[in-house]
RODO-2510 file (C-alpha; in nm, 4 decimals, decimal comma):
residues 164
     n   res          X          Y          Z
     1     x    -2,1751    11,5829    -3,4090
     2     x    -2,4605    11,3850    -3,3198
     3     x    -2,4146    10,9604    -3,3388
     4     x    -2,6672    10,9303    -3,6235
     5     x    -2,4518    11,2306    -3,8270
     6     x    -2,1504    11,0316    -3,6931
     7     x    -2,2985    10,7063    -3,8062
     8     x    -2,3748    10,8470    -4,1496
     9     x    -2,0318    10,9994    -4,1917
    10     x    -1,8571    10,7018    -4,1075
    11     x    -2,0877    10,5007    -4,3463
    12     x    -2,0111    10,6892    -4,6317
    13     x    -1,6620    10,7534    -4,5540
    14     x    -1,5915    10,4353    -4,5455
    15     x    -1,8058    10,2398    -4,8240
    16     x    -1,5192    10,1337    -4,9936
    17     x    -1,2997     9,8315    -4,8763
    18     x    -0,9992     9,9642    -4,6397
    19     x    -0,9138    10,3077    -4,5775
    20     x    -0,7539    10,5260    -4,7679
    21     x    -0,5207    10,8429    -4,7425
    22     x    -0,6050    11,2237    -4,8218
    23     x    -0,3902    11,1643    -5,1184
    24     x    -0,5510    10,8776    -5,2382
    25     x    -0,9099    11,0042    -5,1674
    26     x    -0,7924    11,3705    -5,3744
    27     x    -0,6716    11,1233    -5,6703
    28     x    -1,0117    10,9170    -5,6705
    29     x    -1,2120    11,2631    -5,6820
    30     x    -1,2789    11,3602    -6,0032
    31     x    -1,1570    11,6793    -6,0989
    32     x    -1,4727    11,8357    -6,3216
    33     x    -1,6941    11,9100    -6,0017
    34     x    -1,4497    12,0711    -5,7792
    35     x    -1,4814    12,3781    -6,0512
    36     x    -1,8419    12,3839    -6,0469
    37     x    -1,8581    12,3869    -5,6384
    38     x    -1,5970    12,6953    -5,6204
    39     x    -1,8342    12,8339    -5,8923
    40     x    -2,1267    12,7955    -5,6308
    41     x    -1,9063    12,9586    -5,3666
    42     x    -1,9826    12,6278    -5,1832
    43     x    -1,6958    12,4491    -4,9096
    44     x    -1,6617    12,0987    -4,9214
    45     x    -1,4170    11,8420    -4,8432
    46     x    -1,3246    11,5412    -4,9741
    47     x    -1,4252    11,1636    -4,8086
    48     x    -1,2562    10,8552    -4,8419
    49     x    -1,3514    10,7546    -5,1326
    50     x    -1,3045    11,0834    -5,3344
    51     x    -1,6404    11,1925    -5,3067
    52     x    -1,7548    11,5463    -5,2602
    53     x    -1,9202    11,5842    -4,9068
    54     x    -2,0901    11,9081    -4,8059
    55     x    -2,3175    12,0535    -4,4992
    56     x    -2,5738    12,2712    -4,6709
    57     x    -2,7328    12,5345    -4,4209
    58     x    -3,0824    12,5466    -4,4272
    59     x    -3,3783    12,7621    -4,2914
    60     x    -3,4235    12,7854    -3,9110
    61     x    -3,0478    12,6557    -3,8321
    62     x    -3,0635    12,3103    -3,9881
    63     x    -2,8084    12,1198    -4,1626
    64     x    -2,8291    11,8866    -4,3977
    65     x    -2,5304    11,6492    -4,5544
    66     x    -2,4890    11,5852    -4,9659
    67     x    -2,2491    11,4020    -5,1528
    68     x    -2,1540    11,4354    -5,5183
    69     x    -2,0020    11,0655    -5,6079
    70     x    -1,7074    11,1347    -5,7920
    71     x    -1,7797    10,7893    -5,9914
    72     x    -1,9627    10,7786    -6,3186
    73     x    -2,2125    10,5075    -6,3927
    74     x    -2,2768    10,4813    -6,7683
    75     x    -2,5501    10,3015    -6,9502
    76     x    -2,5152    10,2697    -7,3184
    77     x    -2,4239    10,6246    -7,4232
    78     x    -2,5423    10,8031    -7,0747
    79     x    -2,2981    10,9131    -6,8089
    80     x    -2,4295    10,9626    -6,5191
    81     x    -2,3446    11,1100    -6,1928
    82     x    -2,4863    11,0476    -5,8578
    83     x    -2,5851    11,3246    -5,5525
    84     x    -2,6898    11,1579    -5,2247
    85     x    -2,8358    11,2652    -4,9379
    86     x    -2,9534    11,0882    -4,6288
    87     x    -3,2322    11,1278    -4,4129
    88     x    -3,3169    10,8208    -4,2636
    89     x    -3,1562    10,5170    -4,0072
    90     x    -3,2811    10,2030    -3,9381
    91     x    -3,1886    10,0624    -3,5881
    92     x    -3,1891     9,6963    -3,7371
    93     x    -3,0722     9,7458    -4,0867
    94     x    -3,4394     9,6894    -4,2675
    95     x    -3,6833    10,0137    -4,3235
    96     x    -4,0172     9,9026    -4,1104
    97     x    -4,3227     9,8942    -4,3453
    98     x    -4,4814    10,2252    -4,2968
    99     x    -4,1149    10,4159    -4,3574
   100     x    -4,0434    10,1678    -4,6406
   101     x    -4,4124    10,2276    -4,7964
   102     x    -4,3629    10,6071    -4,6880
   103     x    -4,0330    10,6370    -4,8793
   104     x    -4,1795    10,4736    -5,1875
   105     x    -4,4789    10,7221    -5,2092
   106     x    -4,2258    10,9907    -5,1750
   107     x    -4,0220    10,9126    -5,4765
   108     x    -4,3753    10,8344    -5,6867
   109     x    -4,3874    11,2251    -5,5980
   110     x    -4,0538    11,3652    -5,5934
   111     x    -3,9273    11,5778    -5,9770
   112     x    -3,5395    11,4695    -5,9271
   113     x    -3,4147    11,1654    -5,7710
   114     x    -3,5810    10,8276    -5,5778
   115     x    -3,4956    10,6955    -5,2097
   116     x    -3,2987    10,4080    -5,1542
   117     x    -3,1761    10,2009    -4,8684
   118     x    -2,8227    10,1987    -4,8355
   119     x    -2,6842     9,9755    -4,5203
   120     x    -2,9999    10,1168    -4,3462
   121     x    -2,9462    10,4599    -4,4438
   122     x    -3,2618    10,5961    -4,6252
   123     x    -3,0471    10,8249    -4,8907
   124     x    -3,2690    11,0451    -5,1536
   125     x    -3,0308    10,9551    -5,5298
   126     x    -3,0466    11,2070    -5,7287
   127     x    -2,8937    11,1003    -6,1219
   128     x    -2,7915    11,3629    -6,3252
   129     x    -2,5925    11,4033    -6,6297
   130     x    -2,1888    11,3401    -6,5681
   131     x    -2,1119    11,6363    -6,7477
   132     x    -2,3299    11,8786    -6,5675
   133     x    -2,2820    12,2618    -6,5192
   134     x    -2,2742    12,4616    -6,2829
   135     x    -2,6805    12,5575    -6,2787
   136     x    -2,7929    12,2123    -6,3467
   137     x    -2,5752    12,1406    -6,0434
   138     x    -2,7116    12,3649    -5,7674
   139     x    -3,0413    12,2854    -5,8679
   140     x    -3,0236    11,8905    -5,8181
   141     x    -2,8425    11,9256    -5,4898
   142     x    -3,1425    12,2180    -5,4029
   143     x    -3,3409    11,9217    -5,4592
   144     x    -3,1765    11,6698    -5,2978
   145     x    -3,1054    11,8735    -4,9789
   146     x    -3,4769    12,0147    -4,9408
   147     x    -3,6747    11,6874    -5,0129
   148     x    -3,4047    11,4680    -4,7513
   149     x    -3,4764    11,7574    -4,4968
   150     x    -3,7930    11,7046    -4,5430
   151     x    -3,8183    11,3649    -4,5163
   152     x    -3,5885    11,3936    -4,2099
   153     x    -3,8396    11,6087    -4,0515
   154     x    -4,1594    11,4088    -4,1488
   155     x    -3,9970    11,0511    -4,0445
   156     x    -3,8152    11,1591    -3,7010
   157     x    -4,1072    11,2641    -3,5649
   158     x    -4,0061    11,5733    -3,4192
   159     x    -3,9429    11,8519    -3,6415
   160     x    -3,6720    11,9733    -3,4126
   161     x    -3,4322    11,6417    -3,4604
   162     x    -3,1561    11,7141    -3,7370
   163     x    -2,9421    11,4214    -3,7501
   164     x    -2,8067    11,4693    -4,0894
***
């Protein structure tokens, strides 16, 4: 595993305050996407926090990481459920201008989802419904896993680096 996948891992792994057991993690995951993954025919583990982390294989041997948050975030009557993917580390914490503005012209664009900074991790959010199926499902993490690859690629540089 590279240090910037190892980086990333940790980051999300550990989010949350303290560690916490395989136990723990399995009772913070919420039980109604498990279902839909083995529906998929995808493999994924559990992190830390409960969330649902995945390496998707992509074209020409790349990887790419997604999580499904197990949390819901709700907003009057709206549930809503959050898929991340990263694609994007800051040595010092803060995006330099031309990523930032880059990132920001890239989520004027993108159909599903915007890019964020989290702990200087550039992380493509994609918000769907909480109580999405199994179709709706695959096709917001297609989305989240091409566009992050993407903007992997375009911001590394070299279009051979796959760090996450």
């Amino acid at each position: 595993m590279s240090p910037y996948r190892l980086a990333c891992a940790c980051l999300f792994a550990f989010a949350s305050l303290g560690a916490h057991g395989a136990g723990q993690a399995a009772s913070k995951a919420d039980p109604s996407i498990a279902p839909l993954l083995e529906e998929l025919g995808y493999e994924y583990e559990l992190d830390e926090d409960g969330d649902y982390k995945m390496v998707m294989a992509l074209d020409g041997g790349r990887t790419q990481m997604v999580f499904i948050r197990s949390g819901v975030e709700t907003y009057g009557r709206h549930r809503v459920r959050e898929i991340w993917s990263p694609a994007y580390r800051a040595d010092a914490g803060a995006f330099p201008g031309p990523v930032a503005n880059r990132l920001l012209e890239a989520s004027h664009a993108l159909k599903l989802g915007a890019w964020v900074n989290n702990a200087g991790f550039a992380v493509l959010v994609v918000k769907v419904d909480a109580g999405i199926d199994a179709e709706a499902l695959d096709q917001a993490i297609g989305a989240a896993v091409t566009s992050a690859d993407e903007m992997e690629r375009e911001l590394s540089g070299d279009p051979d680096s796959d760090e996450f």
